[in-house]
VEXNUDO-625462 format. One line per field, with one value per residue: residue number from 1; residue in three letters; chain; x, y, z of N, C-alpha, C in turn. Coordinates in steps of 0.2 Angstrom, whole numbers, padded with zeros to 4 digits. Example, Ala and Ser with C-alpha at 12.3 -4.5 7.8 and 13.67 -1.06 7.14 Angstrom:
BEGIN
pos: c(1  2)
code: c(ALA  SER)
unit: c(A  A)
n.c1: c(0066  0064)
n.c2: c(-0028  -0011)
n.c3: c(0039  0035)
ca.c1: c(0062  0068)
ca.c2: c(-0022  -0005)
ca.c3: c(0039  0036)
c.c1: c(0066  0064)
c.c2: c(-0016  0000)
c.c3: c(0039  0039)
END
This chain:
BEGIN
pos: c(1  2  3  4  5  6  7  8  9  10  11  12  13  14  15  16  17  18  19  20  21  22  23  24  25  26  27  28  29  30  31  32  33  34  35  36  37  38  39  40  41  42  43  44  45  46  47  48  49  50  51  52  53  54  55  56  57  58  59  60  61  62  63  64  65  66  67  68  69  70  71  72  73  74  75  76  77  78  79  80  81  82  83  84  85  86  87  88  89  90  91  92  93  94  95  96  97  98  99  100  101  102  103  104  105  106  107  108  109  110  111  112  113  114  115  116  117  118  119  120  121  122  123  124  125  126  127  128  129  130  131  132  133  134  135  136  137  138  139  140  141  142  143  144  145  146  147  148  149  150  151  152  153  154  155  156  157  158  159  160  161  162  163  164  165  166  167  168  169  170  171  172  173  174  175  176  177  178  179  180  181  182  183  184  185  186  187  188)
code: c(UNK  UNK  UNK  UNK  UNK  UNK  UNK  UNK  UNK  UNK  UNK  UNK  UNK  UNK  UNK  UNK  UNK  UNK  UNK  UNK  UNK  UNK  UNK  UNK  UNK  UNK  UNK  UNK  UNK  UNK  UNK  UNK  UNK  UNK  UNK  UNK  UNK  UNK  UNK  UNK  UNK  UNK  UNK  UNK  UNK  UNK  UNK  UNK  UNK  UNK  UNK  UNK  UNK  UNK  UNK  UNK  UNK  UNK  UNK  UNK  UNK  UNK  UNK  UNK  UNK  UNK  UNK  UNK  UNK  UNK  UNK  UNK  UNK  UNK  UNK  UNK  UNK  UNK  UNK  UNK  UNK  UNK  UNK  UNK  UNK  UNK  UNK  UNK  UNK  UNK  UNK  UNK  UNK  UNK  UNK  UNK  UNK  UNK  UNK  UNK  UNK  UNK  UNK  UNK  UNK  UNK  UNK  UNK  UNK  UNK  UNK  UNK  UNK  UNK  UNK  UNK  UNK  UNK  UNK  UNK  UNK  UNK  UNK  UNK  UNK  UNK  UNK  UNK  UNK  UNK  UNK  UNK  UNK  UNK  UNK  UNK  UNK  UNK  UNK  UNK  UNK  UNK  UNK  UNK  UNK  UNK  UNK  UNK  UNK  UNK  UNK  UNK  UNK  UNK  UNK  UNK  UNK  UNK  UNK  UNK  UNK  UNK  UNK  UNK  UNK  UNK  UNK  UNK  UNK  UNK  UNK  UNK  UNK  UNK  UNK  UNK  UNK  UNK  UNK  UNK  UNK  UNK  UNK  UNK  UNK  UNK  UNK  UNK)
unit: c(A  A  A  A  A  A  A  A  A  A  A  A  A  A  A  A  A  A  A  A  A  A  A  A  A  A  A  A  A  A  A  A  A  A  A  A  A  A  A  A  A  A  A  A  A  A  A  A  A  A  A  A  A  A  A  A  A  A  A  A  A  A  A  A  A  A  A  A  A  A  A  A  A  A  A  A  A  A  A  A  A  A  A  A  A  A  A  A  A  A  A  A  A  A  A  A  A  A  A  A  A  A  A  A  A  A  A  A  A  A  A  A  A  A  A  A  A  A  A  A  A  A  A  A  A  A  A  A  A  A  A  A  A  A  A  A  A  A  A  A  A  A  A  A  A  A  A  A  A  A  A  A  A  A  A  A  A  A  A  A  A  A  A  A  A  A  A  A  A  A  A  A  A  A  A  A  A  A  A  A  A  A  A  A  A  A  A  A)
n.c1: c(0498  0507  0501  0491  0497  0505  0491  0489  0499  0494  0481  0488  0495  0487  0478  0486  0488  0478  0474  0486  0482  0469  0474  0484  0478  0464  0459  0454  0442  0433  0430  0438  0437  0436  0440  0448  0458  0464  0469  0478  0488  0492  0502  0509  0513  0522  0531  0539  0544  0552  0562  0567  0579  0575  0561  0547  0549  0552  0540  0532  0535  0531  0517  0508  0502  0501  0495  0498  0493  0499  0499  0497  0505  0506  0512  0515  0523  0513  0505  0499  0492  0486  0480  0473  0471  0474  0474  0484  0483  0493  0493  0478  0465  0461  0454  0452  0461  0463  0476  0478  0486  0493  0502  0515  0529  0545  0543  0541  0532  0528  0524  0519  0516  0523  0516  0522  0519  0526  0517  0527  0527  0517  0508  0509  0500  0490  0483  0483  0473  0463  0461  0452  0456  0471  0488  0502  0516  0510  0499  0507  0523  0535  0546  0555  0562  0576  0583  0591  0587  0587  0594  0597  0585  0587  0598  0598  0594  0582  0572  0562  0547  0536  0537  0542  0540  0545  0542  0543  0542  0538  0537  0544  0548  0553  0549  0547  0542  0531  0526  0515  0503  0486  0478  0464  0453  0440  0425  0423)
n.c2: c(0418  0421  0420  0432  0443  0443  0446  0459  0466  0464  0470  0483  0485  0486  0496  0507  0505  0509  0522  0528  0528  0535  0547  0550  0546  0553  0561  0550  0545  0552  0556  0561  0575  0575  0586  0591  0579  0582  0593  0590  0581  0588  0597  0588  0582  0594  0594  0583  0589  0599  0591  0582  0584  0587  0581  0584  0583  0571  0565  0568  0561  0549  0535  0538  0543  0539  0549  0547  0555  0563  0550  0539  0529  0521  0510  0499  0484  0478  0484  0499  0506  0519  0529  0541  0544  0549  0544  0551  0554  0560  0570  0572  0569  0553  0543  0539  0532  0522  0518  0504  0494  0482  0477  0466  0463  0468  0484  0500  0516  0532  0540  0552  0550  0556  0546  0540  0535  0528  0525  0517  0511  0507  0495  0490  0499  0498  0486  0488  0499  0492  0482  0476  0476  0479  0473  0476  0467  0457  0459  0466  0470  0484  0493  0499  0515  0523  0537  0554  0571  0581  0574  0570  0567  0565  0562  0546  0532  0524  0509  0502  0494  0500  0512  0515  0530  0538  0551  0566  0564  0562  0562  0548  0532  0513  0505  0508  0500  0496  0484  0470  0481  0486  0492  0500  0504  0520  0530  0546)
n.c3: c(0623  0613  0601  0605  0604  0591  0585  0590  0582  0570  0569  0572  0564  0550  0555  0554  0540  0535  0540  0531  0520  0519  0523  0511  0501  0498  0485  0476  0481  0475  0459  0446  0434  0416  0411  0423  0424  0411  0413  0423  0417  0407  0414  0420  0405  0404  0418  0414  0400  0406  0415  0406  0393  0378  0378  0374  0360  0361  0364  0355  0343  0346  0344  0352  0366  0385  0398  0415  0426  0444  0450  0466  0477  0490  0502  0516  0517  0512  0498  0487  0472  0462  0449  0437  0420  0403  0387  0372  0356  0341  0347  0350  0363  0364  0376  0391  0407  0419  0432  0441  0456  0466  0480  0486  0497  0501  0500  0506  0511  0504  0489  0477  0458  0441  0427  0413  0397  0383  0367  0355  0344  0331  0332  0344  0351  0344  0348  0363  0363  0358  0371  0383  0395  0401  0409  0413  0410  0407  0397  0388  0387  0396  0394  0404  0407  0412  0417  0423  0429  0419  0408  0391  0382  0367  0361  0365  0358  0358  0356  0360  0358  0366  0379  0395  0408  0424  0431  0441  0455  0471  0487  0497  0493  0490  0481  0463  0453  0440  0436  0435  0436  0432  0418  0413  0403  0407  0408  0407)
ca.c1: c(0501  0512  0495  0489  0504  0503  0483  0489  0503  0492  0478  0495  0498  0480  0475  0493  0488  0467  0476  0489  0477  0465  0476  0485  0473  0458  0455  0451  0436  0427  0433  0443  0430  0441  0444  0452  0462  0467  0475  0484  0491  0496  0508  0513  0519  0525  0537  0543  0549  0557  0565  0570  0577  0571  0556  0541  0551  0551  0534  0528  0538  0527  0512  0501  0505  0498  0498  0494  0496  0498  0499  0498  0507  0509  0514  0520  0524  0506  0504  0491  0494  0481  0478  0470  0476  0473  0477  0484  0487  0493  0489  0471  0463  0455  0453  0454  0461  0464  0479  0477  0490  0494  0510  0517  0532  0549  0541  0537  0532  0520  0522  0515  0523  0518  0518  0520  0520  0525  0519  0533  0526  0508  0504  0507  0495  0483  0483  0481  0467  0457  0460  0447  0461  0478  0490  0509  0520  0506  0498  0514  0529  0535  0552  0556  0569  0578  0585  0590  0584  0593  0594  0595  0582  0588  0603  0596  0590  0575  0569  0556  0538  0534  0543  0537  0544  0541  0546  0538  0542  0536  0537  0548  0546  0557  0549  0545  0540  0524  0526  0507  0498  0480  0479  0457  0447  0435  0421  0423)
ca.c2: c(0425  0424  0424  0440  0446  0444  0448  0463  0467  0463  0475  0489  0487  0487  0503  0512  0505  0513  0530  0531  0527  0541  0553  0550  0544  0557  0561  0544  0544  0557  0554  0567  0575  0575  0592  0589  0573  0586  0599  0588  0578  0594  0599  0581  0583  0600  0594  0579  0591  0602  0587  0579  0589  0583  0578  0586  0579  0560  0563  0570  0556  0542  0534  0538  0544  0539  0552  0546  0562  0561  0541  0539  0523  0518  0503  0497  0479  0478  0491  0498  0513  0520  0535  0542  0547  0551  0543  0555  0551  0565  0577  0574  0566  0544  0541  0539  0528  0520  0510  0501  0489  0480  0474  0463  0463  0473  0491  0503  0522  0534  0543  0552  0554  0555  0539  0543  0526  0529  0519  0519  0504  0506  0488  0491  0506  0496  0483  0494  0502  0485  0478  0478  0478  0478  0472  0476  0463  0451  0461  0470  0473  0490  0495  0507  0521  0525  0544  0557  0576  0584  0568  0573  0559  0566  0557  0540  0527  0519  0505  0497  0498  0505  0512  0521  0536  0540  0556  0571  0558  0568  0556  0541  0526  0510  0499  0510  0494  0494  0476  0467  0486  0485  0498  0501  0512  0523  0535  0554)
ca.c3: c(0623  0608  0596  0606  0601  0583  0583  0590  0577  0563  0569  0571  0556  0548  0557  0550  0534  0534  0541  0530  0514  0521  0521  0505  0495  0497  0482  0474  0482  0473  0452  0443  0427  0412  0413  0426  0420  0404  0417  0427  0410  0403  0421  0420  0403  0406  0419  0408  0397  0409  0418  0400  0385  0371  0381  0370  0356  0361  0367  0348  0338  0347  0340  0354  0373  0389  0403  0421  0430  0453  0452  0472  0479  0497  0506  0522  0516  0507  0494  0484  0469  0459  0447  0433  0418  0396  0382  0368  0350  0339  0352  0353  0368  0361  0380  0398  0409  0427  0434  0449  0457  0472  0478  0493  0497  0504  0502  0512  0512  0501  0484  0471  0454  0435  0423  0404  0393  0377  0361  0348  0338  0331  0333  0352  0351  0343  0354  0368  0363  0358  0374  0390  0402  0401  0414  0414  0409  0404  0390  0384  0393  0397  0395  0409  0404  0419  0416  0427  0426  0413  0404  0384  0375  0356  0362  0367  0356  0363  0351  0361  0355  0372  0384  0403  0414  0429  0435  0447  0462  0478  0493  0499  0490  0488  0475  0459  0452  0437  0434  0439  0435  0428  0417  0410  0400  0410  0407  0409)
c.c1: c(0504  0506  0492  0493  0505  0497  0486  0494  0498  0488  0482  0491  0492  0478  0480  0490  0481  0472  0480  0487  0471  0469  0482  0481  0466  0454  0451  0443  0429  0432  0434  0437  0439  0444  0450  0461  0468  0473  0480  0491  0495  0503  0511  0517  0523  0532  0542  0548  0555  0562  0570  0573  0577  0566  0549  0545  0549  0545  0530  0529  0533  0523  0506  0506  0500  0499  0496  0497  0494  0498  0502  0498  0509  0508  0519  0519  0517  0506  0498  0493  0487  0479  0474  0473  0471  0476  0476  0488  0485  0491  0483  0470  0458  0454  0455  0454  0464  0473  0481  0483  0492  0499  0510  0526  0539  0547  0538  0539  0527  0524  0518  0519  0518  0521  0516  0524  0518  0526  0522  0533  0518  0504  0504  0501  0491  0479  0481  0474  0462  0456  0455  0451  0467  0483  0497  0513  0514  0503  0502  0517  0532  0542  0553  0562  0570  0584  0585  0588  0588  0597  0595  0590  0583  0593  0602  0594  0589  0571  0564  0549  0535  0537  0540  0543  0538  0544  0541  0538  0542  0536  0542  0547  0553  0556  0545  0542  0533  0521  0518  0502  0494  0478  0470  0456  0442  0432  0423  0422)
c.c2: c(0427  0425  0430  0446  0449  0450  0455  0468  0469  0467  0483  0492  0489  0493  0507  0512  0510  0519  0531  0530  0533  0547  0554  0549  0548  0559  0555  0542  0549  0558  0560  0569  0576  0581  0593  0586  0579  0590  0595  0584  0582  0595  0592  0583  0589  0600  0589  0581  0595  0597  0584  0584  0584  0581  0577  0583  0573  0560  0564  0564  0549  0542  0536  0538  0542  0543  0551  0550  0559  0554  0542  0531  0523  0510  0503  0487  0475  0486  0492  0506  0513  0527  0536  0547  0548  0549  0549  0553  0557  0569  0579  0567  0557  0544  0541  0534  0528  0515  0511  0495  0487  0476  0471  0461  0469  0481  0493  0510  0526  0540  0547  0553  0552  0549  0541  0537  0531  0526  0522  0515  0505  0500  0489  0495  0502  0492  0485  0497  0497  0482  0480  0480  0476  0478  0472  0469  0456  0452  0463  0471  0480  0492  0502  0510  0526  0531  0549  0563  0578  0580  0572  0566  0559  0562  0549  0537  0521  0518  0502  0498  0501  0505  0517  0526  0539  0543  0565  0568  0563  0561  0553  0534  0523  0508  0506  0508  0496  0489  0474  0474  0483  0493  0499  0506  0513  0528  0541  0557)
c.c3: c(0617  0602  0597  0603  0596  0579  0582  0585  0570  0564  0568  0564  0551  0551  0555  0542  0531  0534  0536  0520  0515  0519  0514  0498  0495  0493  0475  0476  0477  0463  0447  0436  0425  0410  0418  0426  0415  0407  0419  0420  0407  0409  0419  0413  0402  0412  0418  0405  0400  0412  0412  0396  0381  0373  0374  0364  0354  0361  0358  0344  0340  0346  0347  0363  0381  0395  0412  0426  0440  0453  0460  0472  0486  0499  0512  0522  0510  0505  0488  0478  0463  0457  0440  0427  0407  0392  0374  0363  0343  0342  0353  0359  0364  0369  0388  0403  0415  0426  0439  0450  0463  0473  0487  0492  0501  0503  0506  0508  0507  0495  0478  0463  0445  0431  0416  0402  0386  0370  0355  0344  0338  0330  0340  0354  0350  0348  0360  0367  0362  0364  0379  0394  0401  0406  0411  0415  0406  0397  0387  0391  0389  0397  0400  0406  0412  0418  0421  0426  0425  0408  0396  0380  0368  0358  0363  0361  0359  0357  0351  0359  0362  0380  0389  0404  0418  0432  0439  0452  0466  0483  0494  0497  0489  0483  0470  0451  0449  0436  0437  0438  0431  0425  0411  0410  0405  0407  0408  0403)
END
């Protein structure tokens, strides 16, 4: 009786997970054209700036920008996030890229939110762009910059060769964690 128990738990929970990837994740099914990609990219960093002052600033001084606009993550103890996004250097578009990642662990809930990695060292830059696939804390570590809106970044000194934010959070999430992200080049 006490395996019936379980089975049935783990299917719960398994049918909550399908449902609530269904209707969160909809549009990963069908892949963003790069026009696309470039609008959402642009609002993303559009509300960076409004969020930050000094934003477009920080964002100009650094060698090369990654914009990964709606990053969708949910989890109810298994988690799964996945968006798409442009790499910009000097303000022209070099490419486009995925990060996918999967987590186990104490979270739970569902968000979307923008992810802008900023390379402040042109050997990271370079690095980055030579590689196949890049994984979070394994190929480069990421210094997170944990600011709040209305933050000033001309104020700050941020020395690391590349450093994330991740702001436009919409939903309920606990872990905001990019650690283990796989972050590839893709077509459009």
């Amino acid at each position: 009786m006490i395996r019936a128990g379980r089975w049935n738990a783990t299917m719960v929970l398994a049918a909550c997970l399908i449902l609530l990837g269904g209707l969160l994740l909809p549009e990963i099914s069908e892949a963003k054209t790069a026009a696309q990609i470039n609008a959402d990219a642009n609002a993303a960093v559009a509300r960076f700036d409004k969020q930050l002052k000094g934003g477009a600033k920080f964002l100009a001084s650094s060698k090369g920008v990654l914009v990964l606009p709606d990053v969708i993550k949910a989890a109810f103890v298994y988690g799964a996030q996945y968006g798409e996004g442009v790499l910009r250097v000097q303000n022209h578009n070099q490419g486009y890229y995925s990060i996918a990642g999967g987590s186990f662990g104490l979270s739970f809930g569902a968000q979307s939110k923008d992810i802008i990695i900023c390379f402040r060292d042109p050997a990271a830059l370079k690095s980055f762009e030579q590689s196949s696939g890049w994984q979070v804390g394994v190929s480069g570590a990421i210094t997170m910059v944990n600011v709040g809106v209305g933050s000033d970044l001309s104020t700050m000194q941020i020395n690391q060769p590349i450093v994330a934010f991740v702001v436009g959070q919409q939903g309920l999430m606990v872990d905001v964690s990019l650690q283990g992200a796989k972050i590839s080049k893709i077509t459009r």
